[in-house]
N, C-alpha and C positions, 0 to 999 in steps of 0.2 A: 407660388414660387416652386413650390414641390413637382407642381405639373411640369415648369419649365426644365427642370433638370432631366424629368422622365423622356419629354418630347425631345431634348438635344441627346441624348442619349439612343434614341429610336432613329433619328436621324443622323449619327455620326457614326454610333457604335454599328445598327443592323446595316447601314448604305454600303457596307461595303468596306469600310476601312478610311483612315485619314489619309490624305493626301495621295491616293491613290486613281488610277485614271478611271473612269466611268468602266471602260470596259474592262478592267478586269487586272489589265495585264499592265506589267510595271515601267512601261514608258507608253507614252502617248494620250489620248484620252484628256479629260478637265480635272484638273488635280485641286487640292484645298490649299490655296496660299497659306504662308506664312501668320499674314497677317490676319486671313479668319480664324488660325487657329489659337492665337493672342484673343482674337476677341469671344470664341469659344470657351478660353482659360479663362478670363473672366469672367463672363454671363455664370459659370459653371462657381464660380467661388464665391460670388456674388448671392449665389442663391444658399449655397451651403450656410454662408452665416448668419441665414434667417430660418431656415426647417430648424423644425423642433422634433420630426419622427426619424428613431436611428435607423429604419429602412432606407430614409431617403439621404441620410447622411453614408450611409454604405455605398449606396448608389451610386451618389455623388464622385465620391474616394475612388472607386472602382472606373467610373467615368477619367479622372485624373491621370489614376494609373496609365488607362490605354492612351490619350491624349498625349502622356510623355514621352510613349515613346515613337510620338513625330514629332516631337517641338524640337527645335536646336537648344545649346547647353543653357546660352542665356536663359532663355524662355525656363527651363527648367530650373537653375540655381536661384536665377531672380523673383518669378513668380511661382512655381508650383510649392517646390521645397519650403521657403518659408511658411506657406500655408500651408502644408500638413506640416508641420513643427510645433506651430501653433495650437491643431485639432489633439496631435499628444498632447502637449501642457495643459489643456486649457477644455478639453469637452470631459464631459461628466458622465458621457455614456462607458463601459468598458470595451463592449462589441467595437463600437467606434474608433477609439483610442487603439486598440489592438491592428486595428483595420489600417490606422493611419501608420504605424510603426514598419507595415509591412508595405506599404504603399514609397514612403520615407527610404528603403533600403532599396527598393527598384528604381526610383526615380535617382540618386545619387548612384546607383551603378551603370547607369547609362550614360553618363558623364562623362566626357575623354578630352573636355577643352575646358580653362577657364583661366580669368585674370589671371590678373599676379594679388589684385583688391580682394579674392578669394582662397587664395593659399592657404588663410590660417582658418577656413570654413570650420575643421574638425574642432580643433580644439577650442577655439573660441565660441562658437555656436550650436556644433552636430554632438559634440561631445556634452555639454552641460547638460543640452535638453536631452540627454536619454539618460543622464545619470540617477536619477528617481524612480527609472522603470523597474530596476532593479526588485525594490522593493515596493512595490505598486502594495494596494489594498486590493486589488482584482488579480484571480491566477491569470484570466485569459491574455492579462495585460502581461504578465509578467511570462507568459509561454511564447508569446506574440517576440517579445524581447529577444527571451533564449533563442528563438529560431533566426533570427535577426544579427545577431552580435556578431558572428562570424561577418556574414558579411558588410555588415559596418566596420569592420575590420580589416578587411581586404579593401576594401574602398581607401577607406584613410589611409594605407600604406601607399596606395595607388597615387593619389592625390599629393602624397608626398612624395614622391618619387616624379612627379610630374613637374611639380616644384621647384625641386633641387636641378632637377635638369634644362628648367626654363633658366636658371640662375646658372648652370655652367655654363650654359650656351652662351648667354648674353656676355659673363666673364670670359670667354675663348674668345670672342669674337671683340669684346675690346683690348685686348692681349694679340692679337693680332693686328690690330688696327698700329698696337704701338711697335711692335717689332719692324711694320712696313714701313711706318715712317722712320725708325733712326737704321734700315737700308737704306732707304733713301737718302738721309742726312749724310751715312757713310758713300754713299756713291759720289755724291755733288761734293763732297771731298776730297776722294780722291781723284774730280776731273777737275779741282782748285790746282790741285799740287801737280799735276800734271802739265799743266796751264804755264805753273811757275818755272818749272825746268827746263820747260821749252824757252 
């Protein structure tokens, strides 16, 4: 599994770039769909949670990072992010953990769309799992952090500010909807009463 991560990465990372044309140049050319690079995301996550050397879990991470930033938001909120969430909480290496922290604050700042089922992303999910970093048992873990926190930071404001403004929009636009209909009611009133006095 180790080899497979090395080979998708000789073939994704040296080829050239994802989703980019054969030749070079940023239209034209055979590009990497969508959909190979979902199944790229996972052949690639798939093998991380069986390597056992943090060379190849570095790798791996490093492989994600660049992956993220061709996936669309989905692809990144739904698949990438949780699983390095998880490589914080949950791997034993430090190097690793460190790797994933910074990996976690690039892939969340390339994000500029999502639900409304992900609004409370920060607080309820991005925010718990860094709250331990703080005080890690490893410095690299907790340097890894400090470099990080700003921009976990600007994210979540970001992300709220996106939020509130998907909830004005939608509040403006039904608030309009109601003003146009009692014009309306007011107009068809007074062509009643006009009706009448004739």
């Amino acid at each position: 599994r180790s080899v497979v991560v090395v080979v998708v990465v000789l073939e994704v990372g040296v080829g050239g770039g994802v989703g980019r044309g054969v030749g070079g140049g940023g239209g034209g050319g055979v590009g990497v769909g969508e959909n190979s690079l979902i199944i790229v995301v996972q052949l690639v996550c798939s093998c991380l949670r069986h390597v056992r050397h943090p060379q190849t879990k570095l790798l791996a991470l490093q492989l994600l990072a660049m992956l993220g930033r061709h996936c669309d938001d989905e692809a990144r909120l739904q698949r990438l992010v949780p699983y390095v969430v998880t490589i914080i909480q949950d791997d034993q290496i430090a190097a690793v953990r460190a790797s994933a922290v910074r990996v976690a604050r690039q892939l969340l700042e390339q994000v500029t769309s999502f639900p409304a089922s992900d609004a409370d992303m920060f607080p309820k999910y991005i925010i718990p799992a860094l709250n331990k970093l703080s005080t890690d048992s490893e410095e690299l873990v907790r340097i890894a952090f400090a470099e990080s926190i700003a921009g976990f930071a600007e994210t979540a404001r970001r992300f709220l500010e996106i939020s509130q403004g998907e909830v004005a929009e939608a509040g403006g636009g039904t608030d309009g909807d109601g003003e146009e209909g009692q014009g309306q009611g007011g107009g068809d009133g007074g062509e009643g009463g006009g009706d009448e006095g004739g």
